[in-house]
C-alpha positions as CSV (number, residue, x, y, z in Angstrom):
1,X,-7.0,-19.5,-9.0
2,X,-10.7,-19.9,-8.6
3,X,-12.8,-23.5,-9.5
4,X,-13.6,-23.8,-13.0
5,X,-17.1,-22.9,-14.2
6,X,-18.8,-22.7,-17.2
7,X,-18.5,-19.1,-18.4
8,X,-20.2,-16.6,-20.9
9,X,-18.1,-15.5,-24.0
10,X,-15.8,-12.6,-23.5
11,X,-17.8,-10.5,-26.0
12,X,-20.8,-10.9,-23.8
13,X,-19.5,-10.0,-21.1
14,X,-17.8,-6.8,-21.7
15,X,-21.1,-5.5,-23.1
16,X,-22.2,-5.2,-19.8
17,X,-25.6,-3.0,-19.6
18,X,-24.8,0.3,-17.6
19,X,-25.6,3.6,-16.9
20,X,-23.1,6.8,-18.1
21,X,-22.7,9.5,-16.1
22,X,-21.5,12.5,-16.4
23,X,-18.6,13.5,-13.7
24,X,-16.1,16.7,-12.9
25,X,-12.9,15.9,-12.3
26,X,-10.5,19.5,-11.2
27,X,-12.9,21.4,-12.9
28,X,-12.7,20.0,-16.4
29,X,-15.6,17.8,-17.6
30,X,-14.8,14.2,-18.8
31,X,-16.5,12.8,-21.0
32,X,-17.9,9.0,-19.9
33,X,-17.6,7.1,-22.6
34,X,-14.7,5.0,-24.3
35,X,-11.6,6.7,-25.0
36,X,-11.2,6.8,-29.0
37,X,-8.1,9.2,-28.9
38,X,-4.6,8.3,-28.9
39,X,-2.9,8.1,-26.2
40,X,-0.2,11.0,-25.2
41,X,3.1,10.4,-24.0
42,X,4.0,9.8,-20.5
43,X,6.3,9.0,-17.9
44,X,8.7,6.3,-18.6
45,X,9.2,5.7,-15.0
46,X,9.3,2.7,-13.7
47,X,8.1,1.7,-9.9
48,X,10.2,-0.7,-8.1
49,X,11.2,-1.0,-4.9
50,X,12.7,2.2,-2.6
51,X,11.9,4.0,-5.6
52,X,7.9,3.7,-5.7
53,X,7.1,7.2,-4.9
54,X,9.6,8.7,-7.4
55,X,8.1,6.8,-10.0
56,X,4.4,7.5,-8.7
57,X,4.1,10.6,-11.0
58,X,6.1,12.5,-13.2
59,X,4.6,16.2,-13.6
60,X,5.6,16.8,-16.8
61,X,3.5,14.2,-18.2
62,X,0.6,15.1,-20.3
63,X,-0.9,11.4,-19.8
64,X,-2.7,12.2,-16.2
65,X,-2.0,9.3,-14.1
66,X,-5.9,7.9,-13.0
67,X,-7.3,10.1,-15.0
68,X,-11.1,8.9,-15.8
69,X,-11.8,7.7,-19.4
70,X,-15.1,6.5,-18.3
71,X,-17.6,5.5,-15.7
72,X,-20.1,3.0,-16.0
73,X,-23.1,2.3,-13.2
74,X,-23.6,-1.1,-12.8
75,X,-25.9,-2.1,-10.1
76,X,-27.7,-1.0,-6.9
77,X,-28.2,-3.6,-4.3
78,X,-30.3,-3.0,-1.1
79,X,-28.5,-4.5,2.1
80,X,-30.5,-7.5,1.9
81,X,-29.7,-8.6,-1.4
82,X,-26.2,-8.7,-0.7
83,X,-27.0,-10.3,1.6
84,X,-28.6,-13.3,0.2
85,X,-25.8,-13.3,-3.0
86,X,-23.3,-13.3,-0.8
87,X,-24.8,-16.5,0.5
88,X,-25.3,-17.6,-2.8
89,X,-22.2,-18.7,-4.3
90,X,-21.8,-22.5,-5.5
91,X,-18.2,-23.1,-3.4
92,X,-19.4,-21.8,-0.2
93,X,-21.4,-18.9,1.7
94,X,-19.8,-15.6,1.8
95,X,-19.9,-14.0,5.9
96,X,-22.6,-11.4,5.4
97,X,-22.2,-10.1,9.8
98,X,-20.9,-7.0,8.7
99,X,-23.6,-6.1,5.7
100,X,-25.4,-2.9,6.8
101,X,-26.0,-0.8,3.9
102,X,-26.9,-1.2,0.3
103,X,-24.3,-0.2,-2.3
104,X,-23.5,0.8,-5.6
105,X,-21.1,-0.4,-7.6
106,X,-19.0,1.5,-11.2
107,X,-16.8,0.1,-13.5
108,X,-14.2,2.8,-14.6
109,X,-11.4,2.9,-17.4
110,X,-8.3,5.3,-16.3
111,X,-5.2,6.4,-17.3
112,X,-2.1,4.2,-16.5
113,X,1.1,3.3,-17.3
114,X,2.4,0.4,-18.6
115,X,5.7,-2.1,-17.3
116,X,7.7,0.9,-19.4
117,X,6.1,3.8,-18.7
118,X,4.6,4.2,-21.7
119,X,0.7,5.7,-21.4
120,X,-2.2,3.0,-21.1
121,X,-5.2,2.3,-19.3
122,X,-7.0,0.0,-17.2
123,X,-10.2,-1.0,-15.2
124,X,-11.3,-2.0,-12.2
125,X,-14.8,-2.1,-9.7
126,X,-15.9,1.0,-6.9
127,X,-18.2,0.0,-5.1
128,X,-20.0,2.4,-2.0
129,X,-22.5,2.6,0.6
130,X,-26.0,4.0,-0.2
131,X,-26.0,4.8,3.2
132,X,-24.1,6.5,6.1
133,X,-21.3,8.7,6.5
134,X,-20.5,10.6,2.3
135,X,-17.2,11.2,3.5
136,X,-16.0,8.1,3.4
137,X,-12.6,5.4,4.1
138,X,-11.3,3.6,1.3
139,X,-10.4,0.1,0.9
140,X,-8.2,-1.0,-1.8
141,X,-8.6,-4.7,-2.6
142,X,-6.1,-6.7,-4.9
143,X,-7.4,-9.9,-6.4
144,X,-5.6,-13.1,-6.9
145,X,-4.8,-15.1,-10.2
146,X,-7.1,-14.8,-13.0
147,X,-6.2,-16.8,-16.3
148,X,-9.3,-14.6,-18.2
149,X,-9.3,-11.0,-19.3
150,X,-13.2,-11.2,-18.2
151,X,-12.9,-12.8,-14.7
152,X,-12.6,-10.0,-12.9
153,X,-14.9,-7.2,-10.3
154,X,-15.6,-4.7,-13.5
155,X,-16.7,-7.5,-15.9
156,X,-17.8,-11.0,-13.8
157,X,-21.2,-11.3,-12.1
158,X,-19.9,-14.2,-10.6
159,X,-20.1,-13.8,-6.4
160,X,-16.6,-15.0,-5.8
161,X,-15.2,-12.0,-8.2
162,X,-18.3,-9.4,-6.2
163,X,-17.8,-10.6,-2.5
164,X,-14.9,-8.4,-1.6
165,X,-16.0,-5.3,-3.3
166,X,-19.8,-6.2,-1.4
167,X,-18.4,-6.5,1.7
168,X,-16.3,-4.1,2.0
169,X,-18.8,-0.7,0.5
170,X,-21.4,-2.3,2.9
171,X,-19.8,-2.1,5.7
172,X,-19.5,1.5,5.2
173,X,-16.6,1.7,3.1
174,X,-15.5,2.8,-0.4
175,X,-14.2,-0.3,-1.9
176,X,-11.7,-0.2,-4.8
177,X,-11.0,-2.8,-6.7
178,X,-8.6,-2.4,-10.0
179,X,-8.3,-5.1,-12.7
180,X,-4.1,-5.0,-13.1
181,X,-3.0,-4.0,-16.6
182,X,-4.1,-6.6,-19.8
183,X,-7.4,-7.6,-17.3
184,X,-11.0,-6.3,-17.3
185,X,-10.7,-4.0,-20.6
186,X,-7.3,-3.7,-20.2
187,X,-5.4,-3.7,-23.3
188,X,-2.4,-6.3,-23.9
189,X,-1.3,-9.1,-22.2
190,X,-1.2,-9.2,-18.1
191,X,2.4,-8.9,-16.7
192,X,1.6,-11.6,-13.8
193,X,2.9,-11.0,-10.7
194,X,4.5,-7.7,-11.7
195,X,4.5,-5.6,-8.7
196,X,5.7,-2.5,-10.2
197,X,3.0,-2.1,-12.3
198,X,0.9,-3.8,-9.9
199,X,1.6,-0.6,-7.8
200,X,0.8,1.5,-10.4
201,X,-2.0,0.4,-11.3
202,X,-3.8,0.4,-8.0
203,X,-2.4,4.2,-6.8
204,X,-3.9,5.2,-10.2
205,X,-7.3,3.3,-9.8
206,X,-7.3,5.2,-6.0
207,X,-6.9,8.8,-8.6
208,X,-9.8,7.5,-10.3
209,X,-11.7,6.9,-7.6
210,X,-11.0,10.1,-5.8
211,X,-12.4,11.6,-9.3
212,X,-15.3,9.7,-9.4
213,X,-16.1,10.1,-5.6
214,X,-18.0,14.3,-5.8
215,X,-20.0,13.0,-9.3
216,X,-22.0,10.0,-7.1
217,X,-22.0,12.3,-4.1
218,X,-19.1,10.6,-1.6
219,X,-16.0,12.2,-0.6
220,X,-13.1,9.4,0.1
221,X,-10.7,10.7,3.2
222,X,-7.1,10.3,2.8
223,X,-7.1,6.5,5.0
224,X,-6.4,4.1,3.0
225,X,-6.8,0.3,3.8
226,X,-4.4,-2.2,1.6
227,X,-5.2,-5.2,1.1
228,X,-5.4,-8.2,-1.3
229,X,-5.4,-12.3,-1.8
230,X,-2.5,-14.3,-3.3
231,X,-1.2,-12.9,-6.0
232,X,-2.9,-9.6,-4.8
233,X,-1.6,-9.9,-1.2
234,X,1.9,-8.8,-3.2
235,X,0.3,-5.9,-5.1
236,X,-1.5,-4.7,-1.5
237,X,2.1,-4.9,0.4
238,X,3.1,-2.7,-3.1
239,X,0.6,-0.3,-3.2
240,X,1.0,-0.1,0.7
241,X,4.7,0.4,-0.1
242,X,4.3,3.0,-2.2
243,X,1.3,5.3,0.0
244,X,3.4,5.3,2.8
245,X,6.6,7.0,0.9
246,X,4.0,9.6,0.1
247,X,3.6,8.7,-3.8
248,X,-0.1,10.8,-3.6
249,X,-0.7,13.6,-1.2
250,X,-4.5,12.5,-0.8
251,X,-3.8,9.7,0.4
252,X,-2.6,8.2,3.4
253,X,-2.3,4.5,4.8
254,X,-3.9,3.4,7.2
255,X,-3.6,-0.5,7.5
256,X,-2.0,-3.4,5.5
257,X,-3.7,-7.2,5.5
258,X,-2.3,-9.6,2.8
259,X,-4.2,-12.5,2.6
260,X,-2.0,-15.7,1.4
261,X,0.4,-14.3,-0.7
262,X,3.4,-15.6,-2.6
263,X,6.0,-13.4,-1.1
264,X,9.0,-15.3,-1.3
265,X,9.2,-16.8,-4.3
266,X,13.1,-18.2,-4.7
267,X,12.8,-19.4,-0.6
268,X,9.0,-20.5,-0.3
269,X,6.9,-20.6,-3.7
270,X,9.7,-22.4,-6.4
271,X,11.0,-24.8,-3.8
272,X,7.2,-25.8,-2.8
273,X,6.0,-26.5,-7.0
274,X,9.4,-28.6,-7.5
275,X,9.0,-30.5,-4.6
276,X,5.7,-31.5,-5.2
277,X,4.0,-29.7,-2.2
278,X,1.2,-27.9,-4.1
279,X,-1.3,-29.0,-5.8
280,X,0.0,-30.7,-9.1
281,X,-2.4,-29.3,-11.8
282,X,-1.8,-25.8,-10.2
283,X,1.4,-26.1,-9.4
284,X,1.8,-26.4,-13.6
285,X,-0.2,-23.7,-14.2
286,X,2.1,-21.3,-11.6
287,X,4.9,-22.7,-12.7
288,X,4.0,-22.0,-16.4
289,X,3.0,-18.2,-15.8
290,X,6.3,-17.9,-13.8
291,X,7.9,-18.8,-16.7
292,X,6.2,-17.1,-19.8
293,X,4.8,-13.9,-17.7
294,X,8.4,-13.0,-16.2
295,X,9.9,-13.8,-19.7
296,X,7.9,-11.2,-21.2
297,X,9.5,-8.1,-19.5
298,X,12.5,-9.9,-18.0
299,X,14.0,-11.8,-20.7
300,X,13.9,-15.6,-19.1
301,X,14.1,-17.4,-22.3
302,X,15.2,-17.0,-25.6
303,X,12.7,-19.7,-27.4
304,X,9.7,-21.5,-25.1
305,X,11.6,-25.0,-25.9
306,X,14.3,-24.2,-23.8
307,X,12.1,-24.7,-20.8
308,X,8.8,-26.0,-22.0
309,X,8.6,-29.7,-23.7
310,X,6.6,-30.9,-26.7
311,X,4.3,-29.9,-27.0
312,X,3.6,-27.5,-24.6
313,X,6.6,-25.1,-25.9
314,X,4.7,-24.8,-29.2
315,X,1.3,-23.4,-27.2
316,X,2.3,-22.4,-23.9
317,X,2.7,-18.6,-24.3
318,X,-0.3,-18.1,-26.5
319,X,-2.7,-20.5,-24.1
320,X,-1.3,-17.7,-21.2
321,X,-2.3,-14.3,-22.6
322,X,-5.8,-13.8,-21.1
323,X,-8.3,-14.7,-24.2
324,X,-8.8,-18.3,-22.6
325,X,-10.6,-19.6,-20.2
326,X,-9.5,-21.5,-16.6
327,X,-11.1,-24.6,-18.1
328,X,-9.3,-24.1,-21.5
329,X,-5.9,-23.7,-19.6
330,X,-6.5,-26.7,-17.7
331,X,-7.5,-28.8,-20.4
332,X,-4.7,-27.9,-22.5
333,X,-1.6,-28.3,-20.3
334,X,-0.4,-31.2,-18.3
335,X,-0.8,-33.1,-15.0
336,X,2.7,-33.1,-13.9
337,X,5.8,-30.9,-13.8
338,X,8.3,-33.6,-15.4
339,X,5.7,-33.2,-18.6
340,X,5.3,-29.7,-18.3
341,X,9.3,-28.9,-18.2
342,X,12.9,-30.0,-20.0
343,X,15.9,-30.1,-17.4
344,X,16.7,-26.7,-18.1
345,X,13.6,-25.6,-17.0
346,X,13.5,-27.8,-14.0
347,X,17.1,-26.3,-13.2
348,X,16.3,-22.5,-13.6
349,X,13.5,-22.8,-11.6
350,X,15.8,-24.5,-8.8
351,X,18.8,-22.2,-9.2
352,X,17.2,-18.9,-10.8
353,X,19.6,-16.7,-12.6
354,X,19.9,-13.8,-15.3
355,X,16.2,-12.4,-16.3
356,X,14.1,-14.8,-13.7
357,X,16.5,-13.6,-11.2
358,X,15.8,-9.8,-11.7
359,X,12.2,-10.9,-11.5
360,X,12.1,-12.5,-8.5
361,X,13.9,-9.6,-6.7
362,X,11.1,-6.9,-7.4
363,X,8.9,-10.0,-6.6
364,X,10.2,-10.9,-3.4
365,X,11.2,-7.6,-2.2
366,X,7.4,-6.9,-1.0
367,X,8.5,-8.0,2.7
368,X,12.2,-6.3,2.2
369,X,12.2,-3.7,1.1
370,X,10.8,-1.1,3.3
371,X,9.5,-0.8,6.9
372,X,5.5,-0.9,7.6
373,X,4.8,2.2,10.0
374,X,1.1,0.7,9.9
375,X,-1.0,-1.8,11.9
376,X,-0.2,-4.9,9.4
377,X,-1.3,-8.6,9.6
378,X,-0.3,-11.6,7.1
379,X,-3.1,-13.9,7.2
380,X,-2.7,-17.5,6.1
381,X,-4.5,-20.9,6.2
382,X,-3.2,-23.9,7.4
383,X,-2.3,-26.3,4.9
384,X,-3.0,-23.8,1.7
385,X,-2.4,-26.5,-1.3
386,X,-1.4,-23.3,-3.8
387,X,0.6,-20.5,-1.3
388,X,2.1,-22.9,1.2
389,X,2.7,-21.1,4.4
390,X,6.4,-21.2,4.3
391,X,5.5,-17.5,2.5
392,X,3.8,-16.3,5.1
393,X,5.9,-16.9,7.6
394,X,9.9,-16.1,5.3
395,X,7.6,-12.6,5.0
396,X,7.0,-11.9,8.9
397,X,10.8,-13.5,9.7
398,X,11.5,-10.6,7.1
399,X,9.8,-7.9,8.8
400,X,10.8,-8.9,12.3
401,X,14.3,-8.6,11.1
402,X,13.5,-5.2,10.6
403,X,12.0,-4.2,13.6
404,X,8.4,-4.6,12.0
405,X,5.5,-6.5,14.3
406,X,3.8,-8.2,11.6
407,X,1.8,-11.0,13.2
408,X,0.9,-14.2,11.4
409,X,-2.7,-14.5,11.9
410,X,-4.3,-17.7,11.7
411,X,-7.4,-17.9,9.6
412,X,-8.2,-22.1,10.3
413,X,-8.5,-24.6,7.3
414,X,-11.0,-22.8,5.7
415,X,-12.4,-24.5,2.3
416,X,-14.3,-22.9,-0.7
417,X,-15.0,-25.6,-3.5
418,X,-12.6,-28.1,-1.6
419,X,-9.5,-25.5,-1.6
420,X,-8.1,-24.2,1.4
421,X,-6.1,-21.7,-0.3
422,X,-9.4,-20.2,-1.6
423,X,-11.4,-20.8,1.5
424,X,-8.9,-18.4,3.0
425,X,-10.0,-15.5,0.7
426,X,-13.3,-15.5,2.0
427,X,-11.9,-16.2,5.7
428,X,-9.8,-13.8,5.0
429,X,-12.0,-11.1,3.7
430,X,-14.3,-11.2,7.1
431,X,-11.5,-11.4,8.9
432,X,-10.2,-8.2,7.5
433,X,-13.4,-6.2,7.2
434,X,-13.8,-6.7,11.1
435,X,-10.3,-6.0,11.7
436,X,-10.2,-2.4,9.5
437,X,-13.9,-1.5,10.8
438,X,-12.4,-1.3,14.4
439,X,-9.1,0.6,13.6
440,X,-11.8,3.4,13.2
């Protein structure tokens, strides 16, 4: 999670000022503007694990996975000026070595599916190159905990949600960005750390962005680079999962680099909050979003008192579905764990079973459940207060086991605002652009 910073109101920022445009998608127009129709009735697939691919489309659907709803132009940036806001940002200077070209950057609205199957849509950022090759490589970036619907690439202005999508298109590639489902203008509630959906969600922002590519004048080649930071370092390993058991024909994977990820939840990420390891305040806040997002597709609970105590049990779930603010969150939860939990809570945590345990084996099967035949790299940071490196490392024990050479690759102690963890997002993103720029 990012530092806390006074923010706009939702309403204000989702009436961002664009620019429509008017795109042809397999030779039938779409119109640009916001979707007022119902939606048809889709696949009721569901990704997970081996079976990604399968899920990836069903072909009788009439809901067309990534379809375009609408396109929205947000800004054009000369080189420079990304430059100088990447340098900008209050917790700490973005890299700006491999800036080269201006860029321009899109918010779309596409056709999803939801933790069901059932038809939905979704949002996210492209960003490209003004310059340079039109046929261009794509990276697909997966962000990391947001508590608010708006804090995200397609709504923020803020630098640390624009830096990755900016460094990326100006260093000559297409940079794609999607929101997750219930984020952005997402409707519903976000299933956290869902990486079924987190896999859906991102192959279908890729259609969208293949869509949208001919209309600005780009062409996106099948490579595709995965990668992501914290909770999005398990949604890149996802949609890298899924690409490379051929889930889309267009596309094909290139290169995989997570950046600080939770990947082993029951060995690495529970044991580390209980023990007192991460930081307290956000070790509450993971711990609580374990809890309440898992519970809503997975059945954890039966009431929020089971696990939560007074008065938390009372607010908990309602303070976690997207309409509030970091600082609100923060404010309104406690300092500790022992507050913040009863014993049940505490002991299901410790010793998961029934619904959490379902959860945490689509969650933790990101490093187990397939076989990279990619260039991949798990960076970390030393002494990360909120993804202790005990993940890194259970997920690269994993792969070696499987005859998979995924080196851990140190990023330093990094620090943006005072937090390693997020320092190592911006480590990691130079890290990674230089790394995919030479795979060539």
């Amino acid at each position: 999670m990012k530092p806390l910073k006074p923010l706009k109101p939702l309403r204000e920022l989702l009436l961002v000022s664009s620019i429509s445009v008017a795109l042809v998608a397999g030779g039938v127009t779409t119109a640009v503007a916001h979707d007022r129709g119902s939606h048809d009735r889709g696949s009721h697939d569901r990704v997970s694990g081996k079976t990604a691919a399968a899920a990836a489309e069903d072909p009788r659907s009439t809901h067309p996975r990534g379809q375009l709803v609408s396109v929205d132009h947000l800004r054009t940036l000369s080189a420079s000026q990304i430059a100088a806001e990447l340098k900008s940002d209050d917790g700490g200077a973005w890299d700006t070595g491999a800036v080269r070209y201006g860029v321009d950057t899109y918010r779309v609205v596409y056709r999803t599916v939801d933790p069901s199957g059932r038809p939905t849509t979704a949002s996210g950022l492209v960003a490209v190159p003004r310059g340079g090759d039109r046929h261009l490589r794509t990276v697909s970036f997966t962000h990391g905990t947001e508590l608010f619907k708006a804090d995200v690439a397609s709504v923020s202005d803020e630098v640390w949600s624009q830096g990755p999508a900016l460094t990326y298109a100006s260093a000559g590639f297409a940079a794609v960005l999607p929101d997750y489902l219930g984020l952005g203008l997402g409707p519903g509630p976000h299933p956290w750390m869902d990486v079924p959906s987190e896999t859906t969600a991102s192959l279908d922002m890729l259609r969208a962005a293949h869509s949208l590519a001919p209309a600005i004048g780009r062409h996106l080649r099948p490579d595709v680079f995965a990668t992501g930071f914290s909770q999005g370092a398990s949604a890149a390993l996802g949609l890298a999962r899924a690409l490379q058991d051929d889930a889309d024909p267009r596309f094909r994977l290139r290169a995989v680099a997570p950046v600080s990820g939770a990947y082993a939840f029951r060995d690495a990420a529970l044991p580390s909050l209980l023990a007192g390891e991460t930081d307290p305040k956000a070790g509450v806040i993971y711990t609580a979003l374990t809890l309440v997002a898992f519970n809503r597709l997975h059945h954890v609970y039966d009431t929020p008192a089971e696990v939560f105590r007074k008065p938390y049990a009372r607010t908990i779930e309602g303070l976690l579905d997207g309409t509030h603010t970091g600082a609100e969150v923060v404010a309104a939860t406690p300092e500790t764990l022992d507050d913040l939990l009863t014993p049940r809570g505490r002991a299901l945590l410790a010793r998961p079973t029934g619904g959490l345990a379902e959860a945490l084996r689509l969650t933790d099967g990101v490093c187990a459940d397939w076989t990279p035949q990619v260039p991949i790299r798990l960076y970390y940071a030393a002494g990360d207060e909120q993804a202790v490196t005990a993940n890194s490392e259970h997920c690269h024990a994993t792969f070696r086991a499987h005859g998979t050479h995924a080196p851990l690759t140190p990023l330093g102690t990094p620090a943006y605002a005072g937090s390693r963890h997020l320092g190592s997002h911006q480590a990691g993103t130079a890290a990674v652009v230089r790394w995919f720029g030479s795979l060539g």
